[in-house]
VOMIDO-920089 format. One record per residue (C-alpha): residue in one letter; residue number from 1; chain; x, y, z. Coordinates in Angstrom, 2 decimals, padded with zeros to 5 digits. Example, Ala and Ser with C-alpha at 12.3 -4.5 7.8 and 13.67 -1.06 7.14 Angstrom:
REM VOMIDO-920089
<node "A" 1 "A" <012.30 -004.50 007.80>>;
<node "S" 2 "A" <013.67 -001.06 007.14>>;
***
This chain:
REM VOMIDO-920089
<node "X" 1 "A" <-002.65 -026.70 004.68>>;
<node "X" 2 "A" <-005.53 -026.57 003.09>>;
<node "X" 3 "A" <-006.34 -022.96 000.93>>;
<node "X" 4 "A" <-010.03 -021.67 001.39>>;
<node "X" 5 "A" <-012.29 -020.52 -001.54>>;
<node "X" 6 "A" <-012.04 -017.59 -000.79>>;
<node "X" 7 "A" <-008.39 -016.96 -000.79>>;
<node "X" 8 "A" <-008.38 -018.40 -004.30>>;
<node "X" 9 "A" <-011.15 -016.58 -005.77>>;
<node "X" 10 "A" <-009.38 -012.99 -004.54>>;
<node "X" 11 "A" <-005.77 -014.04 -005.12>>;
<node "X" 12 "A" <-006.39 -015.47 -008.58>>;
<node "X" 13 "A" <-008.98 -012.73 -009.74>>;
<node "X" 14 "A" <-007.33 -009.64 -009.21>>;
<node "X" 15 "A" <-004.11 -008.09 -012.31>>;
<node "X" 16 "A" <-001.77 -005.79 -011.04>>;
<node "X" 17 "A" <-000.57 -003.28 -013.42>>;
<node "X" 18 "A" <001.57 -000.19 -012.77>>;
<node "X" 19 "A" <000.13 003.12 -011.48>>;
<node "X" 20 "A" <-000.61 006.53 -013.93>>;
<node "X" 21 "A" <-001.19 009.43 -013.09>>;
<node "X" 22 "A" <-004.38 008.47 -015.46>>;
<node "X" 23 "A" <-005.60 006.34 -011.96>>;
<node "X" 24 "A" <-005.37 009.38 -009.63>>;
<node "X" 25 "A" <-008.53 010.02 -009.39>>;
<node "X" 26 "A" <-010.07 006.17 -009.01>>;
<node "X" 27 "A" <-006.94 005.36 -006.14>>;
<node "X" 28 "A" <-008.35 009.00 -004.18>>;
<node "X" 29 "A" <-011.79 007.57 -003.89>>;
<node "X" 30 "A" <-010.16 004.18 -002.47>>;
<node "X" 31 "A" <-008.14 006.02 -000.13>>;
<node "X" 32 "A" <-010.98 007.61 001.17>>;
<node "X" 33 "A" <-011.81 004.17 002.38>>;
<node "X" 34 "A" <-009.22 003.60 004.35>>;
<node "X" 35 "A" <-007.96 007.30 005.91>>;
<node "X" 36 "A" <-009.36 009.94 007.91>>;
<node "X" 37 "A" <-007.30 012.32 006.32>>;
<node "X" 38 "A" <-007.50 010.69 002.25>>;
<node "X" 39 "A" <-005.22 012.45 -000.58>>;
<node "X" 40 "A" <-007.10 014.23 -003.04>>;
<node "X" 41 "A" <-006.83 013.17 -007.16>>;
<node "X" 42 "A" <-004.23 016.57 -007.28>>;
<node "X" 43 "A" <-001.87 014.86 -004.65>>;
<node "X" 44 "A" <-001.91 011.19 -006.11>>;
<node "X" 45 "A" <-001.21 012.55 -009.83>>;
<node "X" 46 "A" <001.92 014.89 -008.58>>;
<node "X" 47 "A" <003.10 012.44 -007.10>>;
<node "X" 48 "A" <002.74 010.04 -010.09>>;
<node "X" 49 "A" <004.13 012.25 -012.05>>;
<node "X" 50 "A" <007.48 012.24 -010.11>>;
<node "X" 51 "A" <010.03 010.01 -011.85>>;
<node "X" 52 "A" <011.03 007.90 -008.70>>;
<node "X" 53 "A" <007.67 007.31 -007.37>>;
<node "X" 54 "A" <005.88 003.88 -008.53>>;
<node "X" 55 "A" <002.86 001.75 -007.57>>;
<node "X" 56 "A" <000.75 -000.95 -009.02>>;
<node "X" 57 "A" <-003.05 -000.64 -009.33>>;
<node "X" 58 "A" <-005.18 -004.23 -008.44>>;
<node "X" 59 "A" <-008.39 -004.79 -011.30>>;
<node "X" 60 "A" <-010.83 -007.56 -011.20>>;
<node "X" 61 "A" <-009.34 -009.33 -013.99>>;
<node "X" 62 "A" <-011.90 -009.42 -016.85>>;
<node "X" 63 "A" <-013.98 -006.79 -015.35>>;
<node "X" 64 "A" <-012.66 -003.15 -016.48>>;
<node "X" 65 "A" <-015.43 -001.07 -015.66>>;
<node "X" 66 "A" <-015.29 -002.62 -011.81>>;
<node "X" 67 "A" <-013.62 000.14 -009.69>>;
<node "X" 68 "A" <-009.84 -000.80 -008.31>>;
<node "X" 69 "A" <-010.00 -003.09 -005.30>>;
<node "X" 70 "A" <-006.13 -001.87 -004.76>>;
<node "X" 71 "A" <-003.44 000.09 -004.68>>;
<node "X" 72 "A" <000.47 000.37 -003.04>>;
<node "X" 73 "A" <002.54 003.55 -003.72>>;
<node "X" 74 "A" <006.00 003.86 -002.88>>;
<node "X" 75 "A" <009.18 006.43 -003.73>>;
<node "X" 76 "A" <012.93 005.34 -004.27>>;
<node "X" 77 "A" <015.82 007.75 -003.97>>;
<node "X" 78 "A" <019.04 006.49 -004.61>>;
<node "X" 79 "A" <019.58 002.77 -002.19>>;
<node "X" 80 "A" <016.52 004.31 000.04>>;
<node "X" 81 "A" <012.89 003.33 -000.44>>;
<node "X" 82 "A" <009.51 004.27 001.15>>;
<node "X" 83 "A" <006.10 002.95 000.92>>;
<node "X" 84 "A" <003.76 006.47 000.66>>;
<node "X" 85 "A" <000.49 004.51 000.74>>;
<node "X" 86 "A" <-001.63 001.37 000.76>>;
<node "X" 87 "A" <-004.92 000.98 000.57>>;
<node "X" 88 "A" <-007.76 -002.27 -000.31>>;
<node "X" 89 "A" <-011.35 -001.72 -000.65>>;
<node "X" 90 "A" <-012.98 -002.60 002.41>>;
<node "X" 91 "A" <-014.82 -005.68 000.05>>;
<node "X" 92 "A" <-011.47 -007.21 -000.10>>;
<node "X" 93 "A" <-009.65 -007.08 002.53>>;
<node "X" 94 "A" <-007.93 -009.47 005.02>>;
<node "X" 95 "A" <-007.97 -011.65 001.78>>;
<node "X" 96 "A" <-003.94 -011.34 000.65>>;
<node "X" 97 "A" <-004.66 -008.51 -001.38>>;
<node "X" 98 "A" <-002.49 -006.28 000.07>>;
<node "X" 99 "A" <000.25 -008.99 000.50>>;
<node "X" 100 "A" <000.15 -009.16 -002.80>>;
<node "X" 101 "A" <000.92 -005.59 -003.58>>;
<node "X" 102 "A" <003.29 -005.30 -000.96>>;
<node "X" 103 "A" <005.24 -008.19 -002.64>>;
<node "X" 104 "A" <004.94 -006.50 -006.37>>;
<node "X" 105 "A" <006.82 -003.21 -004.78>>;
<node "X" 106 "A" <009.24 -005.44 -003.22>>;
<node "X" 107 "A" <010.20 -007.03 -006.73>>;
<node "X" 108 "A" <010.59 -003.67 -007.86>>;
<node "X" 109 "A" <013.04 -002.33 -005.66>>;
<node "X" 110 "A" <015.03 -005.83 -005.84>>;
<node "X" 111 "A" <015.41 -004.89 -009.55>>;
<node "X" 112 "A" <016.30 -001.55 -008.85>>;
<node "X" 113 "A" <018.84 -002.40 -006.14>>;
<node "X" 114 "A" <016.89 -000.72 -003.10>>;
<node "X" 115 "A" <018.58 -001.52 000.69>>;
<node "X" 116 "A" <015.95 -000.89 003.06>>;
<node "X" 117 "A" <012.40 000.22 003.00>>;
<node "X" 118 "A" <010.72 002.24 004.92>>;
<node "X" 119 "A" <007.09 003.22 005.77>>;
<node "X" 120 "A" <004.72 004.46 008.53>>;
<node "X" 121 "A" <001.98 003.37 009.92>>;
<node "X" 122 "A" <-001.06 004.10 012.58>>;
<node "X" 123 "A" <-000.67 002.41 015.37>>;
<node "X" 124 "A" <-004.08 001.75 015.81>>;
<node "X" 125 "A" <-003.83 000.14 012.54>>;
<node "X" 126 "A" <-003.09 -003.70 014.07>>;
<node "X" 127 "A" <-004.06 -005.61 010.66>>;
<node "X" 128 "A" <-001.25 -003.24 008.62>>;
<node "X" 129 "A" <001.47 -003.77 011.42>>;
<node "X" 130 "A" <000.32 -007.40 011.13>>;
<node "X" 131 "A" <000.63 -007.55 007.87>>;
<node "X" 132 "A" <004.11 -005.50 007.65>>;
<node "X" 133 "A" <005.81 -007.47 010.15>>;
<node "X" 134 "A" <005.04 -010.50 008.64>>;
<node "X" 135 "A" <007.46 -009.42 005.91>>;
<node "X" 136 "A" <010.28 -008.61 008.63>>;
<node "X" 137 "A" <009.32 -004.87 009.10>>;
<node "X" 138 "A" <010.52 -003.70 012.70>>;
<node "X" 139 "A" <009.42 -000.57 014.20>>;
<node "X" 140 "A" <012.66 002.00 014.02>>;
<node "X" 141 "A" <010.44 004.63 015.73>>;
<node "X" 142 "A" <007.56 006.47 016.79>>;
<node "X" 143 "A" <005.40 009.72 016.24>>;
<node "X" 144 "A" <003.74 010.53 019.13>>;
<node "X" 145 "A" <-000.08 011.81 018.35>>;
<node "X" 146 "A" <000.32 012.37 014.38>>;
<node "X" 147 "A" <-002.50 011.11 013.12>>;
<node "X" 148 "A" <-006.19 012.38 013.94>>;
<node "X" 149 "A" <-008.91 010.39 013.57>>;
<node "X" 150 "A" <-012.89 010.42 015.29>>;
<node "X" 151 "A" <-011.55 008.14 018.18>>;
<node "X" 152 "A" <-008.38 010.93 019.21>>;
<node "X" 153 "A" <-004.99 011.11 018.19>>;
<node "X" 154 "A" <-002.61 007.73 017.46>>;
<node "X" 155 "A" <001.09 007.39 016.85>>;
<node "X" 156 "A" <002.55 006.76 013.69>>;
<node "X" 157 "A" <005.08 003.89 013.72>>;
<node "X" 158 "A" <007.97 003.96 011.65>>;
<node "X" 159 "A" <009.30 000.73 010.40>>;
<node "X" 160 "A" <012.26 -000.22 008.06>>;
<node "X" 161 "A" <013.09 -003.60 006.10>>;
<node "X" 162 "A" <016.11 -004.37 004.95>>;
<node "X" 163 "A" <016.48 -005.06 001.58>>;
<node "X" 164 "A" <020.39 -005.66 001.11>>;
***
């Protein structure tokens, strides 16, 4: 198969590095992007400062002032994981971005051992579920009306992978 420009030019031009509570405020305004209810800089730096939470940060390689185009957070306790957020810029996405961040946590918790993984999603969210089942996610359950947004309420779905 034959790769498109444009998947190289976003695949090859973005760094991952890992996430500080130093980035708190620069992965709030990307949230805001991406959810009607975003975290605030306060939220994203507790939680960064928690020893078993992680995440990687994507940068336009060679461009530091450019703001993140990127980010995945997730939390491990004991064999158990949990993806807390993703988000990509809007300019980026449906490019593999968020594949690739998705795969960088999943290295992670193969080093550390994790069994399973867990996250939620909005159902009305159909390129995430995409995206999460093409790694082997399956939906485990459902939260009836849990998120708000402008259009009503939407379920959150609650998938696991296994990791073992």
């Amino acid at each position: 198969m034959m790769k498109l420009p444009f998947e190289s030019f976003w695949q090859k031009n973005h760094v991952l590095i890992p996430l500080e509570t130093s980035h708190s405020q620069s992965v709030a305004s990307l949230h805001l992007q991406g959810f009607h209810r975003p975290w605030t800089d306060g939220e994203f730096r507790s939680l960064l400062g928690q020893a078993n939470v992680f995440g990687f940060l994507a940068l336009v390689e060679g461009h530091p002032g450019k703001p993140p185009s990127g980010f995945i957070l997730a939390r491990l306790v004991a064999d158990e994981a949990e993806i807390l957020t993703l988000a990509v810029a809007k300019s980026v996405r449906r490019h593999g971005l968020g594949r690739r961040l998705v795969e960088e946590a999943l290295r992670t918790l193969h080093a550390q051992r994790a069994q399973s993984l867990f996250l939620e999603v909005d159902s009305a969210n159909l390129a995430a579920i995409g995206l999460y089942k093409r790694f082997g996610f399956k939906k485990v359950g459902e939260r009836q009306a849990y998120y708000d947004s402008p259009q009503g309420k939407s379920a959150a779905l609650v998938m696991r992978l296994d990791l073992g």
